[in-house]
TORKOL-4160 file (C-alpha; in steps of 0.2 Angstrom, whole numbers, padded with zeros to 4 digits, m for minus):
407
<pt num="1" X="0286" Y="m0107" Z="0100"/>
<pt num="2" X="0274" Y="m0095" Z="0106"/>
<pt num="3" X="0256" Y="m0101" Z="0111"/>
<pt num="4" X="0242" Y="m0097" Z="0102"/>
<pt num="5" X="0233" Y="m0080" Z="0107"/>
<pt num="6" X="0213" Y="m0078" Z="0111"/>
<pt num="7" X="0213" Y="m0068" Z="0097"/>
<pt num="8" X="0219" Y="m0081" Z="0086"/>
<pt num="9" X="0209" Y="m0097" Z="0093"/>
<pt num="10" X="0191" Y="m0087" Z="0093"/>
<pt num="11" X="0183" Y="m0091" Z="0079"/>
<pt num="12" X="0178" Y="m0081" Z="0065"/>
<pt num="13" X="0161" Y="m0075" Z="0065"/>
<pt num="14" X="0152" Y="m0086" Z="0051"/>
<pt num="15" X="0150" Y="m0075" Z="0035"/>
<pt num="16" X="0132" Y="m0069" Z="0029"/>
<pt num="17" X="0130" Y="m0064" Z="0010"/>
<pt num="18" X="0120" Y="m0048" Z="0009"/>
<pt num="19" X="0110" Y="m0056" Z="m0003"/>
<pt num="20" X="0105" Y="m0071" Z="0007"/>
<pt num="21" X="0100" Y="m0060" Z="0023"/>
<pt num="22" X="0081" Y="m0057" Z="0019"/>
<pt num="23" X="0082" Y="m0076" Z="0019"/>
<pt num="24" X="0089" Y="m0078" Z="0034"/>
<pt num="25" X="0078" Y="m0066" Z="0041"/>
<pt num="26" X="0062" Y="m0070" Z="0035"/>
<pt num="27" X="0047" Y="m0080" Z="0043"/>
<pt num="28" X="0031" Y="m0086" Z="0040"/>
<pt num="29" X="0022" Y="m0071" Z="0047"/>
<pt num="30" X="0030" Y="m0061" Z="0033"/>
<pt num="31" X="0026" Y="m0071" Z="0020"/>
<pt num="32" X="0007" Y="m0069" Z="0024"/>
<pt num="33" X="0008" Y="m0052" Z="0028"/>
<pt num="34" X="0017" Y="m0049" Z="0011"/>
<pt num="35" X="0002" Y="m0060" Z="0004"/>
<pt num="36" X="m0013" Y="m0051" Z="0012"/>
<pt num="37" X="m0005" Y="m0034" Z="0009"/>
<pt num="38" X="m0003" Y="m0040" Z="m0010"/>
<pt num="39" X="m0022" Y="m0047" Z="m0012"/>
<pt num="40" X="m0028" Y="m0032" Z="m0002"/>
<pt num="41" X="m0019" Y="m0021" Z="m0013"/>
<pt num="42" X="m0029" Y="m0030" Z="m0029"/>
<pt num="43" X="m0044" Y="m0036" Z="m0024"/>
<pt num="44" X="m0050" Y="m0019" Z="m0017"/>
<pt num="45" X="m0043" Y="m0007" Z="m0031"/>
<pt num="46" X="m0041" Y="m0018" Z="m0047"/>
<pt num="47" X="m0061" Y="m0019" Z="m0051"/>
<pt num="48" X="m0056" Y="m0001" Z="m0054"/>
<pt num="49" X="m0044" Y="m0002" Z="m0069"/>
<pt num="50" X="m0057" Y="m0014" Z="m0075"/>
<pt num="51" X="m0070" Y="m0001" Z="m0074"/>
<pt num="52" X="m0059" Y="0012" Z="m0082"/>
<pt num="53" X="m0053" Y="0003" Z="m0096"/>
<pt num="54" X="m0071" Y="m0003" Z="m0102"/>
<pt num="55" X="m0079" Y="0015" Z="m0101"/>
<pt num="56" X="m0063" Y="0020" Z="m0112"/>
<pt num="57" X="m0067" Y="0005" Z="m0124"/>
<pt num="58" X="m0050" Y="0000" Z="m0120"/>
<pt num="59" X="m0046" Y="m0018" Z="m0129"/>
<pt num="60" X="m0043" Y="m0035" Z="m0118"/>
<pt num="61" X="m0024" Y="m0035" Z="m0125"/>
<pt num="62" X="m0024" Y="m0016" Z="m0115"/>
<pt num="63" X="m0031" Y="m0019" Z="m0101"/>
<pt num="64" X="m0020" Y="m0036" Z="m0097"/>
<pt num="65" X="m0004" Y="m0022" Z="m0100"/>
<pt num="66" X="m0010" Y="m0009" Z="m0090"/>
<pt num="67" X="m0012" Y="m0024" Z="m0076"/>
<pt num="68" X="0007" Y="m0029" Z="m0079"/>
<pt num="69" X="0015" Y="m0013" Z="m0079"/>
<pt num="70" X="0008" Y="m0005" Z="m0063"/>
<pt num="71" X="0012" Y="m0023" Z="m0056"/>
<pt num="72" X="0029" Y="m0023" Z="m0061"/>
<pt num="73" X="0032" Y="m0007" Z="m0057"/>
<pt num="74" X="0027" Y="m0009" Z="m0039"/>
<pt num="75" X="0035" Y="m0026" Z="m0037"/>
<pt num="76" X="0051" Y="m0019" Z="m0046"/>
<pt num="77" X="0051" Y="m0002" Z="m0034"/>
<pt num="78" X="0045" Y="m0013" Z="m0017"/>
<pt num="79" X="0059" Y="m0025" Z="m0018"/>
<pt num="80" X="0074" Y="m0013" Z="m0022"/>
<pt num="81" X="0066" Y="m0002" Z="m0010"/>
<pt num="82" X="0064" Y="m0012" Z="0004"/>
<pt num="83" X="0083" Y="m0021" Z="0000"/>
<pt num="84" X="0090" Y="m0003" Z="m0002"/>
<pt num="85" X="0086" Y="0005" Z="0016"/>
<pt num="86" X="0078" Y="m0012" Z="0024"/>
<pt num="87" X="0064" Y="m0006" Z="0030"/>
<pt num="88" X="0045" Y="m0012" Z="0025"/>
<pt num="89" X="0041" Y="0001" Z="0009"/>
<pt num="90" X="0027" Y="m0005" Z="0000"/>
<pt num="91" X="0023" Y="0002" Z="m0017"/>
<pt num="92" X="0006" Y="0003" Z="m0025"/>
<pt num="93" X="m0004" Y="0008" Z="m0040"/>
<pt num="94" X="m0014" Y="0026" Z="m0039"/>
<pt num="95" X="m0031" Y="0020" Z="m0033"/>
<pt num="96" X="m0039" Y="0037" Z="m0031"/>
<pt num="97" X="m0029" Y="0040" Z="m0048"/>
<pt num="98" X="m0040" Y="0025" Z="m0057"/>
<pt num="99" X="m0055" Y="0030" Z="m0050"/>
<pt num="100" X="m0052" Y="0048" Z="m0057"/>
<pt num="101" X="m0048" Y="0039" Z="m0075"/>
<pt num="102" X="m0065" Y="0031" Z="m0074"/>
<pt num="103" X="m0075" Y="0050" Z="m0080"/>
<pt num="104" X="m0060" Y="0054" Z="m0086"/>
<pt num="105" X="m0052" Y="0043" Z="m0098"/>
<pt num="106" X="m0066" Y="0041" Z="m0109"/>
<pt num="107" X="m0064" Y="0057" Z="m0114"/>
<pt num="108" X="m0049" Y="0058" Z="m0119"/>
<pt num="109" X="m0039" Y="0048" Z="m0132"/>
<pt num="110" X="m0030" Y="0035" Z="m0126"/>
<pt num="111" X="m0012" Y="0041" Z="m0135"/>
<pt num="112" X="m0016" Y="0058" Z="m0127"/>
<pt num="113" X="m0021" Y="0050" Z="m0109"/>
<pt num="114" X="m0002" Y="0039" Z="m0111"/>
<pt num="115" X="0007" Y="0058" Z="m0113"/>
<pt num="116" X="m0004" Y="0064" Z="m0097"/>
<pt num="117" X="0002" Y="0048" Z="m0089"/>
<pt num="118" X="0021" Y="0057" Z="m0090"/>
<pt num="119" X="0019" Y="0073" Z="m0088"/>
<pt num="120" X="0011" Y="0066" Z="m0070"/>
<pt num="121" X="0026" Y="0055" Z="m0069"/>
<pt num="122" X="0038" Y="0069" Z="m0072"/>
<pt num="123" X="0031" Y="0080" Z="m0060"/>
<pt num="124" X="0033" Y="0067" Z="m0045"/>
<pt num="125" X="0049" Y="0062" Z="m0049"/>
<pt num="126" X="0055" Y="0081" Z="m0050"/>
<pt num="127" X="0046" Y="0083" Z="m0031"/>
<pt num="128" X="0056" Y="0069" Z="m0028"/>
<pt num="129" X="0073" Y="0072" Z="m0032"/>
<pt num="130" X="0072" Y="0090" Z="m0027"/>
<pt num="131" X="0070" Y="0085" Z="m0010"/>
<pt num="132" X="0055" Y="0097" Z="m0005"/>
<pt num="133" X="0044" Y="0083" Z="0001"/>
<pt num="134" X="0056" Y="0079" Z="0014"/>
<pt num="135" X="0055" Y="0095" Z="0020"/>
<pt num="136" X="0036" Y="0097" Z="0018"/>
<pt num="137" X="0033" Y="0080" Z="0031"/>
<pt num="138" X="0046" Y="0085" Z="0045"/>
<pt num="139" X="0033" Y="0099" Z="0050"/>
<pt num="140" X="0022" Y="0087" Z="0053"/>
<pt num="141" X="0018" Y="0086" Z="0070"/>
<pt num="142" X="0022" Y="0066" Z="0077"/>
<pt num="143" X="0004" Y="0064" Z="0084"/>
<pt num="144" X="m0004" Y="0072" Z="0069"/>
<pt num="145" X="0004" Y="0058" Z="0058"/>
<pt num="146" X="0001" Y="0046" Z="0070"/>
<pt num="147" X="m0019" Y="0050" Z="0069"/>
<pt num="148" X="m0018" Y="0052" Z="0050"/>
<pt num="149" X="m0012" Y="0035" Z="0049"/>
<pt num="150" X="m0028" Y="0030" Z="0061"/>
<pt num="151" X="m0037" Y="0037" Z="0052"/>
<pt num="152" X="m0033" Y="0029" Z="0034"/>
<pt num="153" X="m0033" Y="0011" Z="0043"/>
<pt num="154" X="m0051" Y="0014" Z="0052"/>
<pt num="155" X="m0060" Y="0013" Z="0037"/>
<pt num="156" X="m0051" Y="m0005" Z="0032"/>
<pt num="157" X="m0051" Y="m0011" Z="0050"/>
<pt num="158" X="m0071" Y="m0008" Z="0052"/>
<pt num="159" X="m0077" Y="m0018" Z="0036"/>
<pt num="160" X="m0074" Y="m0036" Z="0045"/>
<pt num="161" X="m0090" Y="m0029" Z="0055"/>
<pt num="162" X="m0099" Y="m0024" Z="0038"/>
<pt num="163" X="m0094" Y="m0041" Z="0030"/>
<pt num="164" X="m0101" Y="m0049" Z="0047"/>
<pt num="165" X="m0120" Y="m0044" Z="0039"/>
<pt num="166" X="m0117" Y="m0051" Z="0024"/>
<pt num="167" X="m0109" Y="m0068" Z="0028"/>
<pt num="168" X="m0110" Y="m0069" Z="0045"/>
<pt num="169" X="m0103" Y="m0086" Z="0049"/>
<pt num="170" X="m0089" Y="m0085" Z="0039"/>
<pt num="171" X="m0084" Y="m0068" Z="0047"/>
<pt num="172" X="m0088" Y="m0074" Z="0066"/>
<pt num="173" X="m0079" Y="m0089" Z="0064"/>
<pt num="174" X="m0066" Y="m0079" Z="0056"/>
<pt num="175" X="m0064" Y="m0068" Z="0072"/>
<pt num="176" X="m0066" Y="m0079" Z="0086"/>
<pt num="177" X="m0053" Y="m0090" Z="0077"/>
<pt num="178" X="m0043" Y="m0076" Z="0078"/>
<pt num="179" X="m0047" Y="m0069" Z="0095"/>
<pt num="180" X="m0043" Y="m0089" Z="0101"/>
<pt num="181" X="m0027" Y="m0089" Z="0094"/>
<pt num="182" X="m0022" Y="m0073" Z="0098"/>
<pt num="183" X="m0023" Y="m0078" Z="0118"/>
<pt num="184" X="m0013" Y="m0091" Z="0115"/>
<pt num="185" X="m0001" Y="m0092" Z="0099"/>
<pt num="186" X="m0003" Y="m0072" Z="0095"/>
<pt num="187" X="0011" Y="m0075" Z="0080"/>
<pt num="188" X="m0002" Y="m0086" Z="0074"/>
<pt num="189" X="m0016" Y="m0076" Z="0073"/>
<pt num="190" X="m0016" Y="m0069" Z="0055"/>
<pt num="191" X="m0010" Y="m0083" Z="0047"/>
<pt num="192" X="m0023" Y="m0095" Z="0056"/>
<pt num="193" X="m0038" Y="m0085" Z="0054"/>
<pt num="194" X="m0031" Y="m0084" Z="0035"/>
<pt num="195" X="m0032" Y="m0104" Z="0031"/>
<pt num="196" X="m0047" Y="m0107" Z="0043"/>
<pt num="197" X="m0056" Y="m0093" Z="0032"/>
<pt num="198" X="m0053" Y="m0100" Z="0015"/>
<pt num="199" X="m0058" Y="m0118" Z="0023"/>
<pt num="200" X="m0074" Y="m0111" Z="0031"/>
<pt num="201" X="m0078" Y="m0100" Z="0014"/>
<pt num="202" X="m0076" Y="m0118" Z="0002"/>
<pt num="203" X="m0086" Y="m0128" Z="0015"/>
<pt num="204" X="m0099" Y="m0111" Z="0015"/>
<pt num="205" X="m0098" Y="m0113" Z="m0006"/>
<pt num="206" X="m0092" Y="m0095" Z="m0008"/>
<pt num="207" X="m0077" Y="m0100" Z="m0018"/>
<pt num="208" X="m0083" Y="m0099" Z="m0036"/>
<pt num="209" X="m0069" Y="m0105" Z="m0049"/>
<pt num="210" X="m0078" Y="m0105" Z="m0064"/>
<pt num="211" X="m0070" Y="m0091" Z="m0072"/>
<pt num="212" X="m0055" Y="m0093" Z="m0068"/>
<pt num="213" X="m0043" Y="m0095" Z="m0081"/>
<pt num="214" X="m0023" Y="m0094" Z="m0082"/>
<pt num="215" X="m0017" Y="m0080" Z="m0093"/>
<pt num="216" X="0000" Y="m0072" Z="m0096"/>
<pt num="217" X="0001" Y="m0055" Z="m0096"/>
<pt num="218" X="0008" Y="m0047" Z="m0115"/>
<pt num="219" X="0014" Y="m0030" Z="m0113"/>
<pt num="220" X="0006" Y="m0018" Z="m0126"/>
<pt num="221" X="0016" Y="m0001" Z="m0130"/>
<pt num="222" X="0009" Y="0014" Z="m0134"/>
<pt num="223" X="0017" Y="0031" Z="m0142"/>
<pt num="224" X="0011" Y="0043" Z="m0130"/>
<pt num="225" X="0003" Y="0059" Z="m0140"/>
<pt num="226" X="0003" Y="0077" Z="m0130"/>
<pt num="227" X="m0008" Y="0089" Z="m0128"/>
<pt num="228" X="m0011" Y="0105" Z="m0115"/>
<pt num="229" X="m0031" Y="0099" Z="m0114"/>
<pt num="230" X="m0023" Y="0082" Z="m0108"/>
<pt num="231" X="m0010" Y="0087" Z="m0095"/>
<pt num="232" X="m0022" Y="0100" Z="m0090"/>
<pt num="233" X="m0037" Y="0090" Z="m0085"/>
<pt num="234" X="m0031" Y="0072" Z="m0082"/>
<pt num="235" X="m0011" Y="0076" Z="m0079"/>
<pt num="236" X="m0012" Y="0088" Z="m0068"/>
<pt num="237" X="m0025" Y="0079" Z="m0057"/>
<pt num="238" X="m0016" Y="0064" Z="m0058"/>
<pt num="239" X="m0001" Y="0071" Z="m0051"/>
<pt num="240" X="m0012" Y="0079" Z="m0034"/>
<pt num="241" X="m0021" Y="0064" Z="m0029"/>
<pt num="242" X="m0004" Y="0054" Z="m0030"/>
<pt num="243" X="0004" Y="0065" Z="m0019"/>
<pt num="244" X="m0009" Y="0069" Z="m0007"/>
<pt num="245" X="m0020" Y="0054" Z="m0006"/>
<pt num="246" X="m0006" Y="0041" Z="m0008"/>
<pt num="247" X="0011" Y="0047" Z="m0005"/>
<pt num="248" X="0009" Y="0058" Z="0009"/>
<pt num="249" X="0001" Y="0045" Z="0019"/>
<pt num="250" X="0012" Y="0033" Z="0014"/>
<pt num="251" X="0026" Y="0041" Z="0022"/>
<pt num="252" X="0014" Y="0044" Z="0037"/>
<pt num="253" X="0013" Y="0026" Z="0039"/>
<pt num="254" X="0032" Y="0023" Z="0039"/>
<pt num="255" X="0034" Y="0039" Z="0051"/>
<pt num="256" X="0020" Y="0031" Z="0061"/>
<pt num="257" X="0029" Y="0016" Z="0065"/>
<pt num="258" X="0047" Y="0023" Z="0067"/>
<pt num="259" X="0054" Y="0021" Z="0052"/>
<pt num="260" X="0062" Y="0038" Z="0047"/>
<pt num="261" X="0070" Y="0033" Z="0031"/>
<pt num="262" X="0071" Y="0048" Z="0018"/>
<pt num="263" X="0054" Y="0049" Z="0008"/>
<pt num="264" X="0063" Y="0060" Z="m0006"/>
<pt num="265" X="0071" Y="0042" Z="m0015"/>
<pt num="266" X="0055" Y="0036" Z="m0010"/>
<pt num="267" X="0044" Y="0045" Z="m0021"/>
<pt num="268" X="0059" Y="0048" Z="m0033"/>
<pt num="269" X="0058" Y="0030" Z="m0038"/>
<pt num="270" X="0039" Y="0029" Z="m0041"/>
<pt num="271" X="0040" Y="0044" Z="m0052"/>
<pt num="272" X="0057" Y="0036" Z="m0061"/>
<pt num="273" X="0047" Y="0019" Z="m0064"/>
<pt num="274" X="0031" Y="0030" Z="m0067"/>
<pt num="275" X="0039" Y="0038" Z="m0083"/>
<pt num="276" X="0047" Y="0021" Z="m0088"/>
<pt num="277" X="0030" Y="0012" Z="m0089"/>
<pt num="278" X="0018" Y="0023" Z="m0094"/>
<pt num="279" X="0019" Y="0020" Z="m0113"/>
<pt num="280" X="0011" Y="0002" Z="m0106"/>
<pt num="281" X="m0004" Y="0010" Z="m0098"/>
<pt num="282" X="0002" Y="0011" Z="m0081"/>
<pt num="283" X="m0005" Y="0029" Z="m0076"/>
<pt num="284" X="0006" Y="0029" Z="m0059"/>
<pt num="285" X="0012" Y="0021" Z="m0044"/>
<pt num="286" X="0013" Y="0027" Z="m0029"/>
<pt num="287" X="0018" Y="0023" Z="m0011"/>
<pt num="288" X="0007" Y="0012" Z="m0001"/>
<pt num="289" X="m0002" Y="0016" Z="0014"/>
<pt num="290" X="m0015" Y="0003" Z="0019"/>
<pt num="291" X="m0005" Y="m0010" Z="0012"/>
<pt num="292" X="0012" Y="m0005" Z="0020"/>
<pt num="293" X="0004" Y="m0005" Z="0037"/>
<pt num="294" X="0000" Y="m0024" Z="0035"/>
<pt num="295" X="0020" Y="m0025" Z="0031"/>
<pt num="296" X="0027" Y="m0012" Z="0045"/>
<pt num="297" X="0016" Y="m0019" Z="0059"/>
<pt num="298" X="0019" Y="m0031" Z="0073"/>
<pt num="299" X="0010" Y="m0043" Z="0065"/>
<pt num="300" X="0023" Y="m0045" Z="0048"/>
<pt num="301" X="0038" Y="m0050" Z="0063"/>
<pt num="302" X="0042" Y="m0047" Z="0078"/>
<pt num="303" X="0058" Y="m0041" Z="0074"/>
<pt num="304" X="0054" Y="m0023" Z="0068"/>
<pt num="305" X="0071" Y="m0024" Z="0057"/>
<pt num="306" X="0065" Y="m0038" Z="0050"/>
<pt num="307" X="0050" Y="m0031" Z="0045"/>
<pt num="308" X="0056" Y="m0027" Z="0026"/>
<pt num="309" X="0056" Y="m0046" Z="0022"/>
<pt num="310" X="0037" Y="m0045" Z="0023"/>
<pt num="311" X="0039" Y="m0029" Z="0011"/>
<pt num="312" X="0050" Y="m0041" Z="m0002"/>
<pt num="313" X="0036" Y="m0055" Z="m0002"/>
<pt num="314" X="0021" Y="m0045" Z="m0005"/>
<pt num="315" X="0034" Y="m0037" Z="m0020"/>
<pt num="316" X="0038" Y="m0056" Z="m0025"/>
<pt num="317" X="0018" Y="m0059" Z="m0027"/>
<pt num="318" X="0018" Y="m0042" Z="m0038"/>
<pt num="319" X="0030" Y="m0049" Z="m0048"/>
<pt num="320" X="0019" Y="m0065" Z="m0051"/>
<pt num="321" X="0003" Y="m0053" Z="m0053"/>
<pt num="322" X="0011" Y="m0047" Z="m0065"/>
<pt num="323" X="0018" Y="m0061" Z="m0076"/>
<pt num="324" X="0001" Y="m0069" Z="m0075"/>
<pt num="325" X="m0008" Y="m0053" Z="m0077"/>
<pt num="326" X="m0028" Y="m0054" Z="m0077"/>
<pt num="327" X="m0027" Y="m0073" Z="m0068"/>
<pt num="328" X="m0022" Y="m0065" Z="m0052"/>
<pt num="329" X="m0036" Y="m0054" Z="m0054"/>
<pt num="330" X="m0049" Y="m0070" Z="m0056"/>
<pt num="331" X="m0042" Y="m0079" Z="m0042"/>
<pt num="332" X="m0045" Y="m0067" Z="m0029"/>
<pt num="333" X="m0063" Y="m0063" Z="m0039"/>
<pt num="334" X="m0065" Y="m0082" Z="m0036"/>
<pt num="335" X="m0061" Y="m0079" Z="m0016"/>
<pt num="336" X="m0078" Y="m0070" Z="m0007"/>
<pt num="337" X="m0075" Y="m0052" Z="m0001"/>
<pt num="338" X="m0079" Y="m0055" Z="0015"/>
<pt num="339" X="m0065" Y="m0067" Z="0017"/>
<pt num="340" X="m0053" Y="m0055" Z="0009"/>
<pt num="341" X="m0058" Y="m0037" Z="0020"/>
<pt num="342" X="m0060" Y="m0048" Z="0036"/>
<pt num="343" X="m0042" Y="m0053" Z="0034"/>
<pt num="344" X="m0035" Y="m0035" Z="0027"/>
<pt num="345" X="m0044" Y="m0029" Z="0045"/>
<pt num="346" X="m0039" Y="m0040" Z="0058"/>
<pt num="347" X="m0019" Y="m0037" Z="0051"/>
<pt num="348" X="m0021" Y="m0020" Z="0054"/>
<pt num="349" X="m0030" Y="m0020" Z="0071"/>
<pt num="350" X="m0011" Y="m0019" Z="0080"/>
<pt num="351" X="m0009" Y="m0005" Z="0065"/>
<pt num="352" X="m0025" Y="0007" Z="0071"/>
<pt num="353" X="m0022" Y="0002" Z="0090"/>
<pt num="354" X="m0001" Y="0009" Z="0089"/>
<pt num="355" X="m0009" Y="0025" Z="0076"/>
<pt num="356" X="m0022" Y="0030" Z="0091"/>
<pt num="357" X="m0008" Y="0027" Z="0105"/>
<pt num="358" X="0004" Y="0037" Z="0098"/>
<pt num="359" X="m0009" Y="0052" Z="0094"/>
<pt num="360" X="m0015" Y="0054" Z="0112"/>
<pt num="361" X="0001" Y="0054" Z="0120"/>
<pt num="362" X="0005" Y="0072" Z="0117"/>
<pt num="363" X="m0007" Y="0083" Z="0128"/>
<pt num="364" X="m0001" Y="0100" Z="0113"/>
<pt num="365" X="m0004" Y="0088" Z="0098"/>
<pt num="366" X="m0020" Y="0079" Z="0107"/>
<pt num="367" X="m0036" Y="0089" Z="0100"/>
<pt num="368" X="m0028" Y="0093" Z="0082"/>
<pt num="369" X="m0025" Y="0074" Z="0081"/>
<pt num="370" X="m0042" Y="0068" Z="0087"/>
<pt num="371" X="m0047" Y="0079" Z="0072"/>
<pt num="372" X="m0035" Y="0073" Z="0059"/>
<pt num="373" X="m0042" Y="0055" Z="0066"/>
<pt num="374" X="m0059" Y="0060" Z="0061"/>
<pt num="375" X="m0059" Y="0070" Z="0044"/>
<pt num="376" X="m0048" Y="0055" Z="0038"/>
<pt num="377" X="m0061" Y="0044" Z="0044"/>
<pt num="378" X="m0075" Y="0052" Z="0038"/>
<pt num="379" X="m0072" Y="0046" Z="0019"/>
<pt num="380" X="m0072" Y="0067" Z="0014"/>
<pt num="381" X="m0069" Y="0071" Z="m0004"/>
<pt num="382" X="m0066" Y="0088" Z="m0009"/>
<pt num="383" X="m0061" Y="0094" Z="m0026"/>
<pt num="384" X="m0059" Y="0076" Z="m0032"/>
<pt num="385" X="m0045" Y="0074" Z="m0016"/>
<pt num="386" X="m0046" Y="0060" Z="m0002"/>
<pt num="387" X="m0048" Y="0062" Z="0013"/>
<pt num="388" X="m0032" Y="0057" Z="0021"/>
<pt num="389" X="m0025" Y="0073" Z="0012"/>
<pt num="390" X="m0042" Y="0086" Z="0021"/>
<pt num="391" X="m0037" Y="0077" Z="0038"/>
<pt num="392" X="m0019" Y="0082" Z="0037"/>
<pt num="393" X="m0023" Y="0100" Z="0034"/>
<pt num="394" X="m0035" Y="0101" Z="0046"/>
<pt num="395" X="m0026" Y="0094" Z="0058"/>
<pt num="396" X="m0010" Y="0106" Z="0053"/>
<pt num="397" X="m0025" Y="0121" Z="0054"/>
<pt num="398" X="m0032" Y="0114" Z="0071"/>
<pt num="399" X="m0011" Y="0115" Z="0078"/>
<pt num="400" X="m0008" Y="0130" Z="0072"/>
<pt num="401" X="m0022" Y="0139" Z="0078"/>
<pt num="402" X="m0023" Y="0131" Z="0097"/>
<pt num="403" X="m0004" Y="0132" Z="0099"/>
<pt num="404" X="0006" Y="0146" Z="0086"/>
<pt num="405" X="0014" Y="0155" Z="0097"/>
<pt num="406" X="0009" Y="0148" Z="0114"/>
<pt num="407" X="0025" Y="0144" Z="0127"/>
C-alpha cells in the first residue's frame, strides 16, 4: 500500500458561500459608515421632498410613497450593485432634481409630472445601456476627477466649522473627540466621535422626540399622463441635472478612489429602477457622490476590497427608510443638525485629503485641477445645473487650452 501524498493529506481550503462573504467581511467601521452615509443622504436632501410635495398640494398618503420608492429604489440598486462588482456603489435620490420639483411641480399636474418622471428615466437608462458615458469619463483627465471630487466634498467637510457657531460645545467636543482618538485608535475615530456626539447632544437637550411617531410606509400608484409641455419643462431638466450634477460625480468619486468598475450598468440600473418606480412618485435615482465617498474611503475599512460591505449597510438602512417611510425622516429631524453635518465632515476629511493629493500630483493636469477644485467649490449654478458639472468643463477647458497639442 502506498502512503499517502502531500496532496492528499493538506487539507481542503474551508468553503465560503458567496452569499455569506459580506458577512465575513464586514466590520464595525462599515456599518457606521453605511449609517452616516444613509442619514447624511436623508437628513440633508429629504426636507426637499417635503418642500416639493407641499407646494404641489401633494396629499400625506403621497408624500409617504414618494419617501418609499426613491428609498427602495436606492436600497434595491446599492445592494445588487455593490454584490454585483464588490466595490462601495452607493445610490441616491436626485437632490438637485427635488430642488428643481420645488418651482416646478406645482405647475404641473401631478399625472403629467409622473409621465415627465419616465421620460427622464428612459433617457438615462438608454445613456446607459448605450454605453456613451463610459466613453464620455475615460477622457477625463485622473487629476481633473480627483479635484472634481474635492471639490464636491469641501463644501460637506467645511460645515462642522459653520455648525461650530451654532452649537459650539457640541461640535468642539465633537472634534477633539475625534482628533484624541484618531492619535491613538484611528479606526475608532468615526464611530467614537459618532456616540460621544449623540450623548453630548441629549446631555445639551438638542434631542427633541416629540414628534416623533412610527409610521409605515403605503405605496400609492399613479397612472402617469404625457404631455410635450411636461417632458419639455420638467422631463428634460430632470434628465440634465441627474447626469451632470449626480452621476458624473458619482463616478468621479469611484474613479477617484481607484475603483474602475464600468459606469454604463451603473447608471443603467438607476434609470431601469427609475422607470420601475416612478408611477410611486419617485422622480429619480441616481448615483451617490457625497454619500459614496463616506462608503469608498479609508474610513468604511481598511481593506479597500472590503469597502463594498459598507455600501450594503447603508443600502440595508435604505431598505428600513423605506419600510418605515416618514419615521426615518422624524428621527433624524429629532437628532440637531450640528450633530449630523459634523459627523458627514469628519468621515469625509480622509475623502478631501486623497481628492487634493491625487489632483496635485500631476505637474500637466496641476492648474486645470486647482480650477476644477474651485468652481466646484464655489456653489455655481448655471442654467439650473450644479456646480460639480461647471467645475468639470472648466477644468476640461482649462486642459485643453494650456496643453492640446503640447509634447
Amino acid at each position: 500500500m502506498n502512503p499517502p501524498s502531500t496532496r492528499e493529506l493538506r487539507s481542503p481550503p474551508p468553503m465560503r458561500h458567496p452569499l455569506l462573504r459580506p458577512f465575513a467581511d464586514t466590520s464595525l467601521h462599515a456599518v457606521v459608515a453605511g449609517f452616516v452615509a444613509m442619514m447624511t443622504g436623508y437628513t440633508s436632501s429629504l426636507v426637499l421632498i417635503f418642500q416639493a410635495g407641499r407646494a404641489a398640494h401633494l396629499t400625506d398618503a403621497q408624500i409617504s410613497s414618494w419617501i418609499w420608492a426613491i428609498s427602495i429604489g436606492m436600497a434595491v440598486s446599492t445592494i445588487t450593485l455593490s454584490l454585483r462588482f464588490r466595490s462601495p456603489i452607493v445610490v441616491a435620490f436626485s437632490t438637485p432634481g427635488a430642488a428643481l420639483l420645488i418651482a416646478s411641480l406645482p405647475h404641473v399636474p401631478y399625472a403629467e409630472a409622473i409621465g415627465a418622471y419616465i421620460v427622464s428615466a428612459a433617457l438615462v437608462t438608454a445613456i446607459g445601456l448605450t454605453g456613451w458615458f463610459d466613453a464620455l469619463m475615460k477622457r477625463v483627465p485622473a487629476g481633473i476627477a480627483s479635484a472634481l471630487l474635492a471639490g464636491i466634498l469641501f463644501e460637506i467637510g467645511i460645515e462642522i466649522f459653520h455648525a461650530a457657531q451654532v452649537q459650539t460645545m457640541l461640535v468642539l467636543t465633537m472634534f477633539f473627540v475625534y482628533l484624541g482618538v484618531k492619535r491613538m485608535a484611528p479606526r475608532y475615530a468615526i464611530v467614537t466621535t459618532l456616540v460621544v456626539g449623540t450623548a453630548m447632544a441629549g446631555v445639551l437637550g438638542l434631542i427633541d422626540l416629540t414628534r416623533f411617531h412610527v409610521t409605515l410606509a403605503k405605496p400609492v400608484f399613479t397612472m402617469p399622463s404625457f404631455s410635450l409641455a411636461a417632458a419639455v419643462s420638467l422631463g428634460l431638466p430632470l434628465f440634465v441635472v441627474a447626469m451632470a450634477s449626480q452621476n458624473m460625480p458619482g463616478v468621479a468619486v469611484l474613479r477617484a478612489d481607484g475603483y474602475t468598475t464600468p459606469s454604463s450598468p451603473l447608471i443603467g440600473t438607476t434609470g431601469v429602477m427609475s422607470l420601475l418606480l416612478a408611477p410611486f412618485g419617485s422622480h429619480g435615482v441616481t448615483l451617490a457622490a457625497i454619500t459614496a465617498a463616506i462608503c469608498t474611503g479609508p474610513e468604511a475599512h481598511e481593506d479597500r476590497s472590503k469597502r463594498y460591505t459598507a455600501a450594503l449597510w447603508c443600502g440595508l438602512f435604505y431598505l428600513v427608510a423605506g419600510i418605515f417611510g416618514a419615521t426615518i425622516a422624524a428621527l433624524f429631524a429629532a437628532l440637531p443638525k450640528a450633530l449630523v453635518v459634523s459627523v458627514a465632515a469628519l468621515a469625509l476629511f480622509g475623502s478631501i485629503q486623497s481628492g487634493l493629493t491625487n489632483a496635485m500630483s500631476n505637474a500637466r493636469e496641476r492648474e486645470a485641477a486647482l480650477v476644477t477644485f474651485m468652481v466646484t467649490a464655489s456653489g455655481l449654478t448655471l442654467a439650473g445645473i450644479g456646480s460639480a458639472f461647471w467645475g468639470l468643463v472648466a477644468g476640461v477647458v482649462t486642459q485643453v487650452v494650456l496643453n492640446a497639442r503640447r509634447p
